[in-house]
C-alpha positions as CSV (number, residue, x, y, z in Angstrom):
1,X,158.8,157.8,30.8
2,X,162.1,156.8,32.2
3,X,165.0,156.9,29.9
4,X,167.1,153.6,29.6
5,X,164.1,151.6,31.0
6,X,161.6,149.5,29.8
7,X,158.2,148.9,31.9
8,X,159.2,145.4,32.8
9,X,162.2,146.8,34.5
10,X,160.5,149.9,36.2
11,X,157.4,147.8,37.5
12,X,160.5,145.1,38.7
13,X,162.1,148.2,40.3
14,X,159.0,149.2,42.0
15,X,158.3,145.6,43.3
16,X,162.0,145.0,44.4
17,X,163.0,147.9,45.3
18,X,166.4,147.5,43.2
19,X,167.4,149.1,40.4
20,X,167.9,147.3,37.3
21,X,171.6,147.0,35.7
22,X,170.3,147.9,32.2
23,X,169.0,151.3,33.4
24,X,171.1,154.3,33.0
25,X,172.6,157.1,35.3
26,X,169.8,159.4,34.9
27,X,166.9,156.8,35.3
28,X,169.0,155.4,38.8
29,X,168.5,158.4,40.4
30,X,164.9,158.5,39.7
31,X,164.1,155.0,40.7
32,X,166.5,154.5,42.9
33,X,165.5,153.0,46.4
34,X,164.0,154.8,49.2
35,X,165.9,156.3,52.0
36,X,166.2,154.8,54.8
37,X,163.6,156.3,58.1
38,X,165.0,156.6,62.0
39,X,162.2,154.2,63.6
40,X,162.1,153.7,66.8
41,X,159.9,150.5,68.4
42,X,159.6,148.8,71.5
43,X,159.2,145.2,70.9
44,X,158.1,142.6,73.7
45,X,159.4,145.2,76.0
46,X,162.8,145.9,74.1
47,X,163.7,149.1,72.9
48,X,165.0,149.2,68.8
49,X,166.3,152.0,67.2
50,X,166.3,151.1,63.6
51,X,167.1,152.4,59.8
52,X,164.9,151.6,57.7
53,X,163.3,151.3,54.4
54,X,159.8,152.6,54.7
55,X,158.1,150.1,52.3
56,X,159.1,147.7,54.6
57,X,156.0,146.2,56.8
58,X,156.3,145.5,60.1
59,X,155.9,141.4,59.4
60,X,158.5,141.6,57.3
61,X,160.8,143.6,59.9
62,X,160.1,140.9,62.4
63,X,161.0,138.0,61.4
64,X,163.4,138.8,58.8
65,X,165.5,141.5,60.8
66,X,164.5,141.1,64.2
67,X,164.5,137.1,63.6
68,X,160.8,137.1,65.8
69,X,159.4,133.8,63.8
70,X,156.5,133.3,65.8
71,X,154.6,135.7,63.8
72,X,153.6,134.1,60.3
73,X,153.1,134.7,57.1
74,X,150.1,133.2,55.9
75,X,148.0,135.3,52.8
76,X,150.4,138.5,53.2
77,X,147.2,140.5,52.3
78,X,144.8,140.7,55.6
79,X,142.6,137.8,55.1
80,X,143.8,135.0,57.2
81,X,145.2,136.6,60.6
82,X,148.2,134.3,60.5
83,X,150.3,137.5,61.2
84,X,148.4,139.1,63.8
85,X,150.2,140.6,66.9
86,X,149.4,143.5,69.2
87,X,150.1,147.1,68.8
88,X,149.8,149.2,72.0
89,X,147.8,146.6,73.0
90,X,145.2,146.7,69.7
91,X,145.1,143.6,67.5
92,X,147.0,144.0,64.0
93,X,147.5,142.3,61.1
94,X,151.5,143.0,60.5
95,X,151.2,142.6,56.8
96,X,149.4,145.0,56.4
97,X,151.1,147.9,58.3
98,X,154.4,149.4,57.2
99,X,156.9,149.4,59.9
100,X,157.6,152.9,59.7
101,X,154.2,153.9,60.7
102,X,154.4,152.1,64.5
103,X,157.2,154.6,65.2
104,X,156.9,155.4,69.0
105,X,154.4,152.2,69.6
106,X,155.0,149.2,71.5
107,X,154.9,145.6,69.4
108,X,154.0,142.2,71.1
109,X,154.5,139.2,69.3
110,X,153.7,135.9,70.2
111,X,157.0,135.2,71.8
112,X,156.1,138.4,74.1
113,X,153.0,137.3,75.3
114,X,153.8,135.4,78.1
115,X,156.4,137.5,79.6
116,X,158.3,135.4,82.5
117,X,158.2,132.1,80.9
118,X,154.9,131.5,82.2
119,X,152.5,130.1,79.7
120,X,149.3,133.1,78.9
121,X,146.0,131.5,80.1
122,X,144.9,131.7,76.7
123,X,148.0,129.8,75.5
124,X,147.1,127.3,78.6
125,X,143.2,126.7,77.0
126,X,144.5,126.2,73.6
127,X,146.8,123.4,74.7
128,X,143.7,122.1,77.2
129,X,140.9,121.9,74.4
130,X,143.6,121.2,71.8
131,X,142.4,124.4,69.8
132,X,145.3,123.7,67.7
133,X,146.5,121.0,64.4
134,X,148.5,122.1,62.0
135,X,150.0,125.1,64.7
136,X,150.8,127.3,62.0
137,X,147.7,129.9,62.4
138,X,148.1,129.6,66.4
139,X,150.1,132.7,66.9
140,X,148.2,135.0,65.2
141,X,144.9,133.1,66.8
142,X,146.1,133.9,70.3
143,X,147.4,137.4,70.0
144,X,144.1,137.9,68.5
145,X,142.6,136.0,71.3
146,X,144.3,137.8,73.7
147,X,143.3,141.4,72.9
148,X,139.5,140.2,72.0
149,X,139.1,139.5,75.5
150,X,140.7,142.9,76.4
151,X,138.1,144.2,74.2
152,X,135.2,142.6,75.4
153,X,136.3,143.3,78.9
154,X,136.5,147.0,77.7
155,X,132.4,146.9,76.7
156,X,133.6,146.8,72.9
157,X,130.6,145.2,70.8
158,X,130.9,143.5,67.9
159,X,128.5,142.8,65.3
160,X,126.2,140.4,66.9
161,X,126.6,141.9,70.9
162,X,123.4,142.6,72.1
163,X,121.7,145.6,73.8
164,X,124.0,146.7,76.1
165,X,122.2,149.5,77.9
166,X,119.7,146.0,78.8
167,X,122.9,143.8,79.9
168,X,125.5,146.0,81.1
169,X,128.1,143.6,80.1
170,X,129.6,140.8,77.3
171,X,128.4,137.6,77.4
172,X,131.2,135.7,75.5
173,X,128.7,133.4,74.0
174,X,129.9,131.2,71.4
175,X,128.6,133.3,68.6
176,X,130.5,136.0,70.0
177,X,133.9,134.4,70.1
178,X,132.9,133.8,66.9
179,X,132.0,136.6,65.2
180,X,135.3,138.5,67.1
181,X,137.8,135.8,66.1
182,X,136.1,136.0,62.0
183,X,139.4,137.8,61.2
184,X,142.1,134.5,61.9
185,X,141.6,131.6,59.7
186,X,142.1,127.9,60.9
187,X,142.7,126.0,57.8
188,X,142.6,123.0,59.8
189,X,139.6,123.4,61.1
190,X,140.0,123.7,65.0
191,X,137.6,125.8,65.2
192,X,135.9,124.2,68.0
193,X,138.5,123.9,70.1
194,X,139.1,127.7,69.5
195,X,136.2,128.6,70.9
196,X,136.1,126.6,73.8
197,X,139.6,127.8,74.6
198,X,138.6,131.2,74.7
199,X,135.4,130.8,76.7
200,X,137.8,128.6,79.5
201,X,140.0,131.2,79.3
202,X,137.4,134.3,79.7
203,X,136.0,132.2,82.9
204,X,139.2,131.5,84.5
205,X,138.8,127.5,84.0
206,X,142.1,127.4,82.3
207,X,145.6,126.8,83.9
């Protein structure tokens, strides 16, 4: 397939984006790593013009480049909602978007959420109704947080929202927190305190 290298090396190459010593000249420049993309992001408010390898996912880019830790790596393949942040205002999990693709798009992580210095009201209920134990899934639970009220606000149903021709509104019951927060993972099991954080901080009871 490739002269000069073995599978191993090529699905190594492919993985690390490196090319392996043992290769030679003409199998370098056909596994040779990717160019490098103009991206351009805004990040809690901050403009970044950056170079960058497009296999690179926006996680990644954070806290490795950008050194924004607040956003974790938990699974690194979708299931937990450890990484979760906000694009344009939409709930994402960064693991599983390359950072290429959010060219043009504005990013808040957890450290951008509470712009000011003033705690979020959601970050407020979670430390009232100790919706927290471990802390390690709490980012990604209230950027998720966050932007689920923003939907819900928006008349976004989710799977168990009833008729809403007969409501005309969300009731943020807790089977609807529920059911809208599925995506972030609590392995210490705060759940309750999750969802009464949210519903304080839906009715304003928080802060």
């Amino acid at each position: 397939m490739y002269s000069g290298v073995n599978r191993r090396e090529f699905v190594a190459t492919a993985v690390a984006g490196l090319v392996p010593l043992s290769s030679t000249a003409g199998a370098q420049s056909r596994v040779s790593s990717h160019e490098r993309v103009e991206t351009a992001l805004t990040v809690n408010g901050q403009p970044h013009t950056l170079y960058l390898d497009p296999r690179v996912t926006l996680l990644d880019l954070l806290r490795e480049q950008l050194h924004l830790t607040g956003t974790k790596k938990g699974c690194d393949h979708g299931q937990c909602g450890a990484c979760t942040l906000l694009v344009d205002g939409e709930r994402v999990n960064s693991c599983l978007t390359l950072a290429v693709m959010n060219d043009g798009r504005s990013i808040t992580t957890i450290e951008g959420i509470s712009p000011g210095g003033r705690l979020h009201p959601v970050q407020l209920a979670f430390i009232e109704h100790d919706a927290l134990q471990c802390g390690y899934c709490t980012p990604g639970q209230v950027c998720s947080a966050v932007a689920m009220l923003i939907e819900a606000q928006m008349g976004d149903p989710s799977a168990v929202t009833v008729n809403l021709a007969k409501t005309g509104r969300i009731e943020l019951t807790d089977e609807e927190i529920r059911e809208r927060m599925s995506g972030n993972i609590c392995r210490c099991g705060a759940y309750m305190g999750i969802v009464a954080a949210i519903r304080a901080a839906s009715e304003g009871t928080s802060g």
